[in-house]
N, C-alpha and C positions, 0 to 999 in steps of 0.2 A: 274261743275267739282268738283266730292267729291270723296274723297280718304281716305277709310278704313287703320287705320296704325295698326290695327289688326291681318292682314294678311300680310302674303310674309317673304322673308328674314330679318331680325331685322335690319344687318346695313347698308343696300340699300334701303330699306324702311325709314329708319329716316335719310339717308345723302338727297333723295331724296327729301324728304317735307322740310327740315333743309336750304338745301341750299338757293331754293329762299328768303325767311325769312331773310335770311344771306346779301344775293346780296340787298335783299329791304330793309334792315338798315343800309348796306353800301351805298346805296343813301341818304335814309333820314341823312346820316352824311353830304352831300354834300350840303343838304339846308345851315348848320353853318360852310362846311370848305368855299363856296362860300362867303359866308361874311363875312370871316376871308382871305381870302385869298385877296379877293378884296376891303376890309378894310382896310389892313394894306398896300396895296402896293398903291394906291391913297390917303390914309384920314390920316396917318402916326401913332406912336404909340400911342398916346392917343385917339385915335378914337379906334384902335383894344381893347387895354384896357378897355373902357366904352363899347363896344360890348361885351368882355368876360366876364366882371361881369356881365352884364345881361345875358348870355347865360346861366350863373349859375344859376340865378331865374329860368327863362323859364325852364329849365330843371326840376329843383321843381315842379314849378306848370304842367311841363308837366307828370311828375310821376304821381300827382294824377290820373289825367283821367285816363294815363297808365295802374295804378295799380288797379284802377275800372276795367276795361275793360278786362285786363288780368287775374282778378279773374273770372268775367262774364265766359273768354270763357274756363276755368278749367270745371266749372259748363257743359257748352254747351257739350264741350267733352265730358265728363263724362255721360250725357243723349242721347249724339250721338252715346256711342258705347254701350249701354243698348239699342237701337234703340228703347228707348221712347220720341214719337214726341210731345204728346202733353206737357209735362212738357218741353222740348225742345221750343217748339214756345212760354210758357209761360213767360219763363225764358227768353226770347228774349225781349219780352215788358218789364218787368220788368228792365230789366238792361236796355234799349235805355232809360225809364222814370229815372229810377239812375241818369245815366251821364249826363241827357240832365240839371234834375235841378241841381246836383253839378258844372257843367259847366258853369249855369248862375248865379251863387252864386258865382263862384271863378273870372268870368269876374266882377262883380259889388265892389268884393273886392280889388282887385288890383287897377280900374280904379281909387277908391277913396281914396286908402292907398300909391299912386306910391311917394308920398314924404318921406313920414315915410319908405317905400320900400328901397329907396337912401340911406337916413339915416343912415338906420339899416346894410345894406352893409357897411358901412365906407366909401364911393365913394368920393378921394381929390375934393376939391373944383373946380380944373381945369376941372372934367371930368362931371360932374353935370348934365352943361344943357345937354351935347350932348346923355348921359344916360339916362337921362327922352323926349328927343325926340326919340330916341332909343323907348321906353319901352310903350310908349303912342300908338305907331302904332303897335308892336307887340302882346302886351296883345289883339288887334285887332280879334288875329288867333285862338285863345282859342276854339272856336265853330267850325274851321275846324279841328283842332286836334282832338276834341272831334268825329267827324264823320269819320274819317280817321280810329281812333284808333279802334272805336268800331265794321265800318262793317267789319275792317283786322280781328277783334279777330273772329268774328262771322264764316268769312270764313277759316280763320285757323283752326277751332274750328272741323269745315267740313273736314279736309284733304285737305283745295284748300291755297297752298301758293304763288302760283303764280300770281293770280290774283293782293294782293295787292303789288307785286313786280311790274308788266305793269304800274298800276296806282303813283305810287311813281318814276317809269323812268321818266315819262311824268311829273312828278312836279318836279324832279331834275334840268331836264335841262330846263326848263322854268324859274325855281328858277336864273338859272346859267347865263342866257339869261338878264332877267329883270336887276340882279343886275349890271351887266354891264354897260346897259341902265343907270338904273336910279344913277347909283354911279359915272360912269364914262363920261357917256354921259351927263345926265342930271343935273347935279353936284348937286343932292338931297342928299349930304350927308350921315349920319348915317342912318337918315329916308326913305331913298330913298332903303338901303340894307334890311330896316324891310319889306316894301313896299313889296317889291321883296318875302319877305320868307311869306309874309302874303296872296299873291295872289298864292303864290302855292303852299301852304296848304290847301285852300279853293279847287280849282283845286282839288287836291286827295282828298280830304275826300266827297265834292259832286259827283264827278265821280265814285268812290267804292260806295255810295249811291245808285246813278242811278243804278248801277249793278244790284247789289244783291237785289234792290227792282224788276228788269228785270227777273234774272234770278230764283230767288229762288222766289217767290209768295207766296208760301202754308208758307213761315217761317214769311211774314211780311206786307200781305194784310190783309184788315179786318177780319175776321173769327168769327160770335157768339158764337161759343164755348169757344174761346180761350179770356180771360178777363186780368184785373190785379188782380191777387191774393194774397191777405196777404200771403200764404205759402211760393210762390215763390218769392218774395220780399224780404223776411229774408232771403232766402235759396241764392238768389243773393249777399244782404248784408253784410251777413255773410262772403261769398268765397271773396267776391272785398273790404267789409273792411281791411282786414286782409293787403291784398295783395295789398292795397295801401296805409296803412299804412307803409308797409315794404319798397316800392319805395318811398314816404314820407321821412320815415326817411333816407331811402340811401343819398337823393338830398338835404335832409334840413342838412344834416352831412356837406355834398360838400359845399351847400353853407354857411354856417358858417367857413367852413376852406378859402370859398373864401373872407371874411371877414376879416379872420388873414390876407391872402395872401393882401390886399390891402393896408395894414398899414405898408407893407414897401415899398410903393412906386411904381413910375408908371414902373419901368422899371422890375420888380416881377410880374407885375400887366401883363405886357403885355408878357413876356417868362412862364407864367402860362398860361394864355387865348391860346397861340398858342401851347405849350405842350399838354396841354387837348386834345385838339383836336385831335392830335395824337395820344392821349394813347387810347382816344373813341374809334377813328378808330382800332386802335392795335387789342383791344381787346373785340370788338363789334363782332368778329363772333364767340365767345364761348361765348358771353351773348344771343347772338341769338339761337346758339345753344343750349343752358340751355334753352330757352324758346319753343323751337322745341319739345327737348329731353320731358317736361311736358307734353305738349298734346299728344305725344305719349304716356307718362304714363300714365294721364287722358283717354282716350280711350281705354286702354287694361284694367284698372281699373273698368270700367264698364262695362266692356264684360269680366271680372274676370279669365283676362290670365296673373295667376301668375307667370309660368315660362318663358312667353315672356317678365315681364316685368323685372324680375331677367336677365336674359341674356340683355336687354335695358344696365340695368347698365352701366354693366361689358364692353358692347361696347361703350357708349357715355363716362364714363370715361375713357379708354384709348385714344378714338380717340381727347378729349380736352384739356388731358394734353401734348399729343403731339401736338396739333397746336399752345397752350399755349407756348410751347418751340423752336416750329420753330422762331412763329414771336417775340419771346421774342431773340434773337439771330440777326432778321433783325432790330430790334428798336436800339438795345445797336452798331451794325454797324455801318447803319447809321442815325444815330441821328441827328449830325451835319449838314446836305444835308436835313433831314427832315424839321428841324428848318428853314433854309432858304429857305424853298419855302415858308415860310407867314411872314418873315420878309427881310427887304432888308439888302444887306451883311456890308451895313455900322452900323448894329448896334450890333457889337458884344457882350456886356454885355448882350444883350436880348437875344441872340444864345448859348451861354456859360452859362445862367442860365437854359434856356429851356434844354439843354444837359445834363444837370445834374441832371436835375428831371426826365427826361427818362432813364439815364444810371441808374438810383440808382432804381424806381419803376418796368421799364419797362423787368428787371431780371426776378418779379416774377409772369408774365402773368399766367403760370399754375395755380397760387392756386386761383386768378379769377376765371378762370376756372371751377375749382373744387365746387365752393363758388355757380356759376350761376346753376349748378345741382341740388347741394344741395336746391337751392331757389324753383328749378322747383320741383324735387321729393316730398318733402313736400306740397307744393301748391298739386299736381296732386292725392298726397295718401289723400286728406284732413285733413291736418294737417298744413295749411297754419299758423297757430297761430308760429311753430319752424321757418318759413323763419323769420318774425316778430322776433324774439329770435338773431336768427343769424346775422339779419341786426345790431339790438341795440349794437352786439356785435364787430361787424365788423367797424360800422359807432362810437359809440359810443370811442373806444381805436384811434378809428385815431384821433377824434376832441381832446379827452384828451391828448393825445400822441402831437397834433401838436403845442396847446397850451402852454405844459411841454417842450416839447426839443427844441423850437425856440428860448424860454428864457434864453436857455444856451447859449452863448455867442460863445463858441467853432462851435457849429452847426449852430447858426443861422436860418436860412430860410431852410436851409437842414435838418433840424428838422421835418420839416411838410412833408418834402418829405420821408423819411422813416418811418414816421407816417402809411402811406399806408399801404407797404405789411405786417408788425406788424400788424395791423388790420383783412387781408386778414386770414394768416397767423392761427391767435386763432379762428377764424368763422371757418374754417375748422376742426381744431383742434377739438372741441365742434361739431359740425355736421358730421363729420364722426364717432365721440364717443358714438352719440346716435342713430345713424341708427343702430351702432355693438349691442347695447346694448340693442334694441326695435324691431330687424330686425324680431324676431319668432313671437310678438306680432302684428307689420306691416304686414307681410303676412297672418296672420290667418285670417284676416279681409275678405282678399278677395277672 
């Protein structure tokens, strides 16, 4: 199933491919509200607490791959709508040999650094071991992320976003199924909710494997023509450095501010871990749709349809800042009712902190929004180097920001929570400045 987003109407064509995407990262959020959910309501707040600071890591190191992966599939695009296959299947080897040895280099590092990992988090004393039994089984999954991530890019890359929506239902509720089991039934603790997100990680990333090795052949059977190329190896490294670097630094920003967050304590520790979760979800389908929005620009960019992808724009921006505004309207609502579906209603200092860092962040979903375009347009025009720019500047004013205004005595810990959309805020600012400014030189290109 391959789908030209070259052709047809622009914004029924991009809701059309956008939305599975959307639907299958609102699952993949369900691997970590399922163990946030059934965390805290069995293993109580210091269990959710040591799960949320890890969730922070894992989310770092899951950017890497990510942003390997999702520079690969700019590349893919980009050769898919120039409907040149052989540098297409090139670039295919080249990137699976990319991720598979940064994958076993990022697994060999953590397994041997998860002390110094702890450490470096600031994790109190109380939450310790149940963290590094935590972290020992999940750093487990690293290799099915890595296959997950890579055959989704490959097949998004195609126009097919459906597929790894199917395969991500089926690891959702398995995920949701197990943790039950093994948390509640089989009283395995912390270990028992890793257990769970580790076996159904593996699940999706070998079942989109099988697929796409099934259905697509001619992209990923042997072929003597088709070699590993010094060309295409830079030509990969180049697009997936870049672009995960900039997912890099997004999550190593995140997790450094989850570093501030734990040094005040576990009860910050635990209305942050179940906040997050929220605001992911909140505002995961304008980061999806940023990532949609790209490969459609990556595919018109190589079939060099400039005024399809001008009109792109003009429609994925308005249609993000208004959903950025609807759900930014339902978060600051209900907040409160949010907050206690992951903690029980006796612990109100943890409801009344999480409330407050949704009421104050969760205002300015739109300029997310706006910020995940900006990350895709650059990436798709090849000029991933400005997402890079934009993250430093985004991630860069929040750690500074969270570390200056918590010290104020007045703000405290709400310091770090308006640290955000200040961040959000000037990335925008700065990237809408140079698209006005580069916009004649951008287009002539293509």
């Amino acid at each position: 199933m391959e789908n030209e987003l070259t052709r047809g109407p622009v914004m029924s064509t991009m809701l059309r491919f956008a939305v599975p995407m959307i639907l299958g990262d609102l699952l993949q959020q369900c691997y970590n509200i399922a163990d946030t959910l059934i965390v805290g309501r069995y293993l109580g707040e210091n269990a959710l607490a040591a799960v949320g600071s890890a969730f922070s890591l894992m989310t770092f190191l899951t950017s890497v791959i990510l942003g390997l992966a999702m520079g690969s599939g700019t590349v893919f695009s980009i050769r898919y709508g120039q409907k040149d296959m052989v540098r297409l299947k090139e670039g295919t080897l080249a990137s699976f040999a990319l991720l598979g040895v940064v994958t076993v280099i990022l697994n060999i590092l953590v397994f041997a650094g998860v002390d110094g990992i702890i450490w470096f988090l600031r994790t109190p004393e109380e939450l310790k071991g149940m963290m590094k039994d935590y972290l020992v089984v999940i750093f487990a999954g690293l290799v099915g992320i890595f296959l997950y991530n890579f055959f989704a890019s490959l097949l998004r890359s195609l126009g097919n976003s459906v597929i790894p929506l199917v395969f991500l239902a089926v690891s959702a509720l398995l995920n949701i199924g197990l943790d039950l089991w093994f948390v509640a039934g089989l009283n395995r603790g912390v270990a028992g909710a890793a257990e769970a997100t580790v076996i159904s990680q593996y699940v999706s990333g070998i079942g989109i494997a099988v697929y796409t090795y099934l259905k697509f052949p001619g992209l990923l059977r042997h072929d003597r023509k088709i070699r590993l190329r010094k060309e295409r190896i830079l030509e990969i490294t180049n697009f997936s450095a870049l672009t995960c670097m900039q997912q890099s630094i997004m999550n190593f920003g995140i997790l450094a501010v989850q570093g501030l967050v734990n040094s005040f304590g576990t009860t910050i520790m635990a209305a942050f871990a179940a906040a997050v979760k929220i605001d992911a979800f909140a505002y995961l389908p304008v980061q999806d749709f940023g990532n949609a929005f790209s490969i459609f620009i990556a595919q018109n960019f190589g079939a060099g349809e400039k005024e399809r992808i001008q009109k792109g724009i003009r429609v994925a921006a308005l249609t993000s800042v208004s959903f950025g505004l609807l759900i930014s309207l339902c978060v600051f609502v209900f907040a409160a009712p949010l907050m206690s579906m992951f903690i029980d209603a006796g612990e109100t200092a943890v409801i009344s902190e999480g409330v407050r860092y949704l009421r104050i962040e969760g205002v300015f979903y739109f300029m997310i929004g706006i910020l995940f375009l900006l990350y895709g347009l650059y990436r798709a025009l090849g000029r991933p180097g400005m997402s890079v720019v934009l993250t430093v500047v985004s991630l860069g004013t929040r750690v500074a920001l969270a570390y200056s205004l918590s010290a104020i005595p007045e703000l405290g810990v709400a310091g770090i929570w308006w640290s955000v959309p200040i961040g959000w805020f000037l990335a925008d600012v700065l990237g809408i400045g140079y698209f006005v400014a580069k916009r004649k030189k951008i287009f002539d290109i293509i």
